[in-house]
N, C-alpha and C positions, 0 to 999 in steps of 0.2 A: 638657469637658462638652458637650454637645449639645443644640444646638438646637431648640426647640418650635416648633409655629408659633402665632400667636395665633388663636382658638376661633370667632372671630367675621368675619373677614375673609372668606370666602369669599361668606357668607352675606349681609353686607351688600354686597359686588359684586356680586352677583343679581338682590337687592332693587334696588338704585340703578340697575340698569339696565331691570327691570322696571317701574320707574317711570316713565323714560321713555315706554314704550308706555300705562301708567295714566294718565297726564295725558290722553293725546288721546281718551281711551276712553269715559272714565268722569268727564268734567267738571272734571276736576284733584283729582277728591276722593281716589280712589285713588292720585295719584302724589305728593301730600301725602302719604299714612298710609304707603307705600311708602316713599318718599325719608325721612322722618322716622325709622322704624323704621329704616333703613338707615346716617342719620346717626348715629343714639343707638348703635347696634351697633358702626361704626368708631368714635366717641370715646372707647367703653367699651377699644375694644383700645388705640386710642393712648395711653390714661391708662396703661395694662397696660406697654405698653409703654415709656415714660418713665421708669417706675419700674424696670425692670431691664431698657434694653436690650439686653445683650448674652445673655439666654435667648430672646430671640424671631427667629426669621429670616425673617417673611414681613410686612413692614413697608412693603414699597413696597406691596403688596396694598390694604392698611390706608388709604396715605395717598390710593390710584386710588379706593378705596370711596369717602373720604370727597370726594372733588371732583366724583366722580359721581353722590353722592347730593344736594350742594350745587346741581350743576346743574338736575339734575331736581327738587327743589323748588322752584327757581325757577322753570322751565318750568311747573309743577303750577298754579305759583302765579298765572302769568298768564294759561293757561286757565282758573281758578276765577274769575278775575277778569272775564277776556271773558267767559264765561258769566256771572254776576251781572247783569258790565252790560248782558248781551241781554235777558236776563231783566227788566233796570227798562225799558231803552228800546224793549218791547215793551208795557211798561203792566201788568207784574204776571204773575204762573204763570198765570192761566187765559187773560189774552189771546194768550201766549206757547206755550201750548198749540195755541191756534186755530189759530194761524200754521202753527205744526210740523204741525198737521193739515192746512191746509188743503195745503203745501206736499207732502204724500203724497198727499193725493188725485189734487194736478196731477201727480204726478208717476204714478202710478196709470193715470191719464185717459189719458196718454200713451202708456203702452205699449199 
């Protein structure tokens, strides 16, 4: 009998690695929704897999997805976090605002 590969594996080592780069991008929010989708994608196959292991042969894929997408929601998770907390210990979105703004202007000024 010959071996399939599982469906999903590819796809969530993409994602989980795309997430990576979403955490620093995009405030951790995208490497949350990335890395998430990513996890749910490899546990879907390993369940797949558990149930008849020996039709599936791309397994090691499977378990890289899912440690990379582990990773990267942790990392997602601590920029959301330092972001938050910039966000309180600046005094709120709009004073946090100012800041970023004023911070472009000097920076602006300069060139």
């Amino acid at each position: 009998m010959e071996q399939r590969k599982l469906p999903n594996a590819t796809i969530a080592l993409v994602l989980g690695i795309i997430s990576f780069i979403a955490c620093c991008f995009s405030i951790g929010i995208g490497g949350v929704i990335l890395s998430g989708i990513a996890l749910y994608l490899a546990n879907r196959d390993r369940k797949k897999y558990l149930q008849a292991p020996e039709e599936y042969s791309n397994y090691n894929q499977v378990k890289t997805a899912r440690v990379i997408a582990i990773i990267g929601l942790i990392l997602a998770i601590i920029a959301l976090a330092y972001t938050v907390f910039t966000i309180i210990d600046a005094g709120g979105w709009e004073a946090y605002m100012h800041k970023v703004q004023s911070i472009i202007e000097k920076a602006q000024a300069q060139q």
